[in-house]
N, C-alpha and C positions, 0 to 999 in steps of 0.2 A: 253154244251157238250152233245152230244149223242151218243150211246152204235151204231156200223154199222158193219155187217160180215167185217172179215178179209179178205182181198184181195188176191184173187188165181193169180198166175200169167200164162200167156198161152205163146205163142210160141214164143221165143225171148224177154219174157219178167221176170222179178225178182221180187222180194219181200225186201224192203228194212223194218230193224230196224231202225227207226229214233233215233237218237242220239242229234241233236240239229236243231232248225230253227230258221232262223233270219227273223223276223219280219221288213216288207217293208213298203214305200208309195203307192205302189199298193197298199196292204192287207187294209192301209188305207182308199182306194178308195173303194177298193170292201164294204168293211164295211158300208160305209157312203151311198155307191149307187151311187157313183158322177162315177165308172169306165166306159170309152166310150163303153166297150165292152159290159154292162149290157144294152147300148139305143141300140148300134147295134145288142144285140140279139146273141152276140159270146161267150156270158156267161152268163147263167141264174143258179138264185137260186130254191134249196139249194146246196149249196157248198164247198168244203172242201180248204180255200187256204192252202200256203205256199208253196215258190218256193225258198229260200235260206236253203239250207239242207244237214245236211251230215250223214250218216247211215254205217250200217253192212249190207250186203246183206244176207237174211233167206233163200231166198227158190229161186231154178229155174225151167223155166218152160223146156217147151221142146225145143232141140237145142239152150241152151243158155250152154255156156263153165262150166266146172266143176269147173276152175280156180276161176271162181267168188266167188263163198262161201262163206262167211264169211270174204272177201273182206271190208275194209273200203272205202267206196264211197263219192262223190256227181257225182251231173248228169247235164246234158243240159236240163232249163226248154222247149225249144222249139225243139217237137214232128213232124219234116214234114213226108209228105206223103211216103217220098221216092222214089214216083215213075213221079212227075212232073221233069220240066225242072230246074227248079229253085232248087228242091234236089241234082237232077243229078250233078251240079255245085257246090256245096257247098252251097248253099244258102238256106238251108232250113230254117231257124230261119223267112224267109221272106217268105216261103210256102203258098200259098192262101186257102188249105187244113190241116193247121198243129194245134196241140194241142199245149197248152202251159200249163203245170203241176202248179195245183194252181188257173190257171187264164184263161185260155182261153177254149172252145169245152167242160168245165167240165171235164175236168181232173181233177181226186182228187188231191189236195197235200200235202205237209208234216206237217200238222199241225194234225197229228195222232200220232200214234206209228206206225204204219206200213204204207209202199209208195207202188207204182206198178210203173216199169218202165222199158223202154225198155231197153234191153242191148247194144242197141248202143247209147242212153243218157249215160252211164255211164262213170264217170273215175274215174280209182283208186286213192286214196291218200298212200304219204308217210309218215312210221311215223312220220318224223320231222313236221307234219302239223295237230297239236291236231283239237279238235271238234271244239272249239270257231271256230278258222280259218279256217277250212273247212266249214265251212257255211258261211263264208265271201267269199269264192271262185265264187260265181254268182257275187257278186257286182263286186268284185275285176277285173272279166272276161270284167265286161262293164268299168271299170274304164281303165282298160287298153286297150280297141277299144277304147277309145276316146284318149288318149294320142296318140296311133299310129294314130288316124286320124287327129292329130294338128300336127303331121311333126315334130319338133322341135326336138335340139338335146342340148347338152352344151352352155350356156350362153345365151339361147335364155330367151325370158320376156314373160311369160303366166301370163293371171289372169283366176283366177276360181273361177267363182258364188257357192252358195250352199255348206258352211260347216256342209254336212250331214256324212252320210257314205261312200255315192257315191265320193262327194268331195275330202274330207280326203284319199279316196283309190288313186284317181287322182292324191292330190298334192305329196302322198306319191313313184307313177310312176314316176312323175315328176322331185321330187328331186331328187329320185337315177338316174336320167340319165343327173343329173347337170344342171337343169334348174332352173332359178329364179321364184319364182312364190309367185304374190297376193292374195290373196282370199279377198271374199264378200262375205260378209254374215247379218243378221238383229240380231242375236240374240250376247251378249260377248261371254257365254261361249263356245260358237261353231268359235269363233276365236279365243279366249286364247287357243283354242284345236289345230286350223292350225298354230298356230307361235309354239306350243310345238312338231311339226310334221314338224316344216321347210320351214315355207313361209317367205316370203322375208319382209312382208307387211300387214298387214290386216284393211279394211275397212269397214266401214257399207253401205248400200247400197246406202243413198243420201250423203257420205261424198266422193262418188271416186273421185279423182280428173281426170284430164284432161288429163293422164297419155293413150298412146299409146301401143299395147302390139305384139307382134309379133304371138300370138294365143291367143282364148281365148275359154274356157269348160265352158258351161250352163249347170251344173248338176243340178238346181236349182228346184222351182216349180211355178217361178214368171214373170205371165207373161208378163212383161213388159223387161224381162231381154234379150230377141234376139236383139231390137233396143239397148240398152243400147251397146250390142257386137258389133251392125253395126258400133257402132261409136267408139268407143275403140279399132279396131285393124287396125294396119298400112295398106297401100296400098298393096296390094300381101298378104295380111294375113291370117288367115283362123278363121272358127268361127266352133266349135264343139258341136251340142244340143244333151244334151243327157236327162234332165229332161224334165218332161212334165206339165205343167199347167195346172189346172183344165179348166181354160175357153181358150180361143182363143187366140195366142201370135201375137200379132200386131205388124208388123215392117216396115218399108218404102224398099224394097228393091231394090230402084232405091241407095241406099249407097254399095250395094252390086256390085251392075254394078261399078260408078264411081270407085269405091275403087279397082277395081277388084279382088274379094273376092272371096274365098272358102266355101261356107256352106254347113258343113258335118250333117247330119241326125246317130244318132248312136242307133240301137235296139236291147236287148240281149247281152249276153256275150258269145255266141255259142263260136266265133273263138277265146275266148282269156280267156277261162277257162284252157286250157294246160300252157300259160303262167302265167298265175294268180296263178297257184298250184306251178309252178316252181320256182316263184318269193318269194312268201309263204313259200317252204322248205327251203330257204337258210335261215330263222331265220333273215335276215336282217331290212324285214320291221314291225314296230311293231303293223301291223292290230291287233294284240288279246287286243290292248288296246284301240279299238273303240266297244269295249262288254261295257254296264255299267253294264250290270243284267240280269239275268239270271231270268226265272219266269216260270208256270208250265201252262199247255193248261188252268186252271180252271181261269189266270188271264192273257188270253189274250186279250178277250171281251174289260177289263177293259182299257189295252197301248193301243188297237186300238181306243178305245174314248179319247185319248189322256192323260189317265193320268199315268205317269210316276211312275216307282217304289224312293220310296224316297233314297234308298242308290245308283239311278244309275249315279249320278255325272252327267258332261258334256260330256261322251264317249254317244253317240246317240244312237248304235245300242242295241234293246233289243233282246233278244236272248230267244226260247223256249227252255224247256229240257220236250217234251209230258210224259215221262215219271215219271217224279216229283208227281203228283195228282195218277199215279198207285197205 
């Protein structure tokens, strides 16, 4: 940890009090150096990540609304230009121009006590959506662009790779809208966690059997898991990646043609952070129980090398509180 001026914020932009961050597989990539964006030169060190964040707004700059104040927030990690075509559109999150907070252009991110960010990243929270779950609001935004991009409605058969956090927010979309759903995954306690959350099914990843699915979510990080999809969803099917693999994901995509397949690409949580907070105040889904632990910026170092707090069970998601070591 090191001591860095407080962040001013200038025009259209705010000052956030960080209140909690959740700790990602990005952060773990940036950590380790394995991030693509550290070979293409889209983020160099030194750097401040964290991009799952929920905060108090401190301070504004000029021409940002008075209304913000003291406002409970999080925000949109991805920063476009505003002024390309792809903004114009709603597509900024895909901006050839755009910062991503935490991770990409160096943008600082929440892994401080104080954030900088624009006031049109911002969206308010409602009480009914304490700190844990407002920092699950980023995942939860990409958990659900992937369910909307699998189509599926009641009684349909999804399997989903990757009982992380990512997953579990998935299969958790999934059941509330009465879908059956498998999951895969390599480790027990990260299935004994999706049958406690509602899947139909849990497998390890060389025991799937030969079962056909009407969609299937790669939230995974394994690359071998996109062919594994080719062949696992029905003819008309659709395949949903939303994880990334460290090295190259290999797949025959001539099963893609035959099958006549769907393969959705899913980036960010831009457009499904309103519904993700929506989803989150009804108190329905029980996202606050994918927190194991809660820990202070002085042992982040430590989860990002992989070692785990020992009271944080099988719930995945580690959570900061920057201000604990204050």
């Amino acid at each position: 940890m090191v001591e860095v001026e407080p962040p001013l914020p200038g025009p259209g932009q705010v000052v956030v009090n960080v209140a909690r961050v959740g700790l990602c597989g990005t952060d773990v990539e940036l950590y380790a150096g394995t991030m693509p964006y550290l070979r293409s030169g889209d983020q160099v060190m030194p750097m401040v990540p964290g991009h799952e964040w929920v905060g108090t707004v401190a301070a504004l700059g000029p021409g940002v609304a008075d209304s913000w104040h003291g406002r409970r927030v999080t925000g949109d990690t991805m920063l476009g230009c505003a002024r390309c075509e792809r903004c114009r559109i709603g597509h900024h999150h895909v901006c050839p121009d755009r910062y991503e907070i935490g991770i990409r252009g160096n943008w600082p991110g929440a892994l401080a006590e104080q954030l900088l960010v624009p006031e049109r990243a911002l969206h308010a929270l409602p009480d009914t959506v304490d700190d844990a779950t407002g920092a699950l609001v980023e995942p939860g935004g990409c958990a659900w662009r992937a369910v909307e991009a699998a189509r599926v409605g009641p009684g349909a058969r999804v399997c989903v790779f990757g009982p992380g956090t990512l997953g579990m927010l998935t299969l958790q979309f999934l059941v509330a809208r009465g879908v059956l759903v498998d999951v895969v995954g390599i480790d027990e306690p990260g299935l004994q966690l999706a049958t406690k959350f509602g899947a139909t099914n849990v497998y390890k990843a060389n025991e799937l059997p030969g079962a056909q699915y009407d969609a299937i979510i790669d939230t995974s990080t394994g690359p071998g898991v996109p062919q594994l999809a080719l062949r696992h969803v029905v003819p008309t099917g659709r395949v949903v990646l939303v994880g990334v693999a460290e090295t190259p994901s290999m797949a025959d995509l001539r099963d893609a043609v035959l099958g006549d397949l769907t393969v959705v690409g899913v980036l960010a949580a831009s457009a499904g952070l309103n519904p993700a907070i929506d989803a989150f105040a009804t108190g329905r889904m029980p996202v606050g129980q994918l927190v194991g632990a809660t820990v202070g910026l002085s042992q982040v170092a430590e989860v990002l090398a992989g070692h785990r707090p020992p009271d944080a069970g099988a719930a995945p998601k580690i959570q900061v509180d920057p201000r604990r070591d204050a």
